[in-house]
C-alpha positions in Angstrom: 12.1 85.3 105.7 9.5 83.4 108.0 6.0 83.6 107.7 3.8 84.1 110.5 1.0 81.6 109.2 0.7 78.7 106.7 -2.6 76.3 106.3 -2.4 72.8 105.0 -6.1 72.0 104.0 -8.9 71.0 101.4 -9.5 73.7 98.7 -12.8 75.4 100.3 -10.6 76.1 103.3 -7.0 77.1 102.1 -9.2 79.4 99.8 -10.9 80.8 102.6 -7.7 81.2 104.6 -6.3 83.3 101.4 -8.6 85.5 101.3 -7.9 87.1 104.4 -4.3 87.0 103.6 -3.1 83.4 105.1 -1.1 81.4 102.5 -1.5 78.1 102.3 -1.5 74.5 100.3 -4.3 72.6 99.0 -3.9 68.6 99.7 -5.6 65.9 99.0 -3.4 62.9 99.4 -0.5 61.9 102.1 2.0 62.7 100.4 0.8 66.3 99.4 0.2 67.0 103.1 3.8 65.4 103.8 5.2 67.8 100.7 3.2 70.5 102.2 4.6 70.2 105.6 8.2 70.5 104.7 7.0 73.4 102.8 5.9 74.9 106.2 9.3 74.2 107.6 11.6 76.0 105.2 9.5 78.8 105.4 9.9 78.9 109.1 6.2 79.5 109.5 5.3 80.3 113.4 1.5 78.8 113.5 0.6 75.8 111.0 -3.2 75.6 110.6 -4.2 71.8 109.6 -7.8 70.6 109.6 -8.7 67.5 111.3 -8.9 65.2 108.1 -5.4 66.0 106.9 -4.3 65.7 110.6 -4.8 62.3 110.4 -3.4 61.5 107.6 0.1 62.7 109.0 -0.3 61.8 112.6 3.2 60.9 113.4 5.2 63.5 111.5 2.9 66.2 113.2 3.2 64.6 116.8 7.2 65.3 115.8 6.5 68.8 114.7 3.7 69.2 118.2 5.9 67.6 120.8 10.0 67.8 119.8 10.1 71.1 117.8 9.6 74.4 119.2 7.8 75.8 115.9 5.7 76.0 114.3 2.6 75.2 116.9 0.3 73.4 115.3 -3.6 74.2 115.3 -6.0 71.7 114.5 -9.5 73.0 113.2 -12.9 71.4 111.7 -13.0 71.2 107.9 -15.8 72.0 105.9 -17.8 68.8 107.6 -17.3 69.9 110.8 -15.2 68.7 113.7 -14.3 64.5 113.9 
């Protein structure tokens, strides 16, 4: 079964997405955000939700998922200190 949305975040903001119903996963290293990615993908989420600070610590694999696969799209927004 897909899932329309899935965030990949800090804590404050995968919390916030949750409470209006958006699952999500909490990172705070690479390799979390690489785990939570792949995550996304077997899902077969439609929109994946990644703030600007774990966007760059996966540049490359989300450049793959942005420009060679048709899903999910990928939306970048500001963490909690505001946009990079």
């Amino acid at each position: 079964m897909s899932h329309p949305y899935f965030v990949v975040a800090d804590d404050d903001t995968v919390l916030g997405f949750r409470s209006i119903g958006i699952g999500g996963a909490a990172v705070n290293t690479r390799q979390e955000a690489l785990d939570a990615l792949e995550t996304a993908r077997r899902r077969g989420v439609g929109i994946l939700i990644v703030t600007q600070e774990v966007a760059a610590m996966v540049r490359e694999e989300l450049d793959v998922l942005r420009f060679d696969e048709a899903l999910p799209m990928v939306v970048e927004i500001p963490g909690p200190q505001g946009p990079l």
